[in-house]
N, C-alpha and C positions, 0 to 999 in steps of 0.2 A: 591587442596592444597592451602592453605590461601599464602598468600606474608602477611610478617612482617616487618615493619620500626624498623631500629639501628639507635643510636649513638655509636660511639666511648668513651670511656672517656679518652682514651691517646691521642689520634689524632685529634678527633673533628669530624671525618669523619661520615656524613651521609648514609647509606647504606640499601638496601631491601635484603629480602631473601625470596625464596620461600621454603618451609616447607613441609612436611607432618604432618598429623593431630596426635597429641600426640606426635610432636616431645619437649621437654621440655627443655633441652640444650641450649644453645644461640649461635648461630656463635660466631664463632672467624672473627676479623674485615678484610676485604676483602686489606686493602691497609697497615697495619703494624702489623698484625699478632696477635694483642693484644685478651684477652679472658673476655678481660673488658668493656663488651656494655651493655648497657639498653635500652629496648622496649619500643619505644613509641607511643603514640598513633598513629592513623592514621585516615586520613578520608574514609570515603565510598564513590564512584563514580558509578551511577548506569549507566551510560550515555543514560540516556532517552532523548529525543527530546521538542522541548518545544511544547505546546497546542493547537499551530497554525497546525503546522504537522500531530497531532494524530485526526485518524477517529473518536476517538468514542467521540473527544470533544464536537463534535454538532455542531461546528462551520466552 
């Protein structure tokens, strides 16, 4: 199940949600109830290790 980033637009409130796939709806805002959020992007974290670490660097 993806995690999605909210704003708020009443509150201002930053907020995740975790989802199921197809879900299409948008939460309603986690700390005033509001039904007025928009999805924003978000970044991708794969948390790989750096090159020093990894065996098959060679090094």
């Amino acid at each position: 199940m993806p995690i999605f980033e909210y704003v708020c637009v009443s509150c201002g409130r930053r907020f995740e949600k975790l989802l199921k796939a197809g879900v299409t709806d948008n939460p309603d805002c986690p700390v005033c109830g509001s039904a007025e959020v928009n999805k924003q992007l978000s970044t991708f974290s794969a948390g790989a290790s750096s090159s020093a670490d990894c065996p098959s660097s060679g090094g």
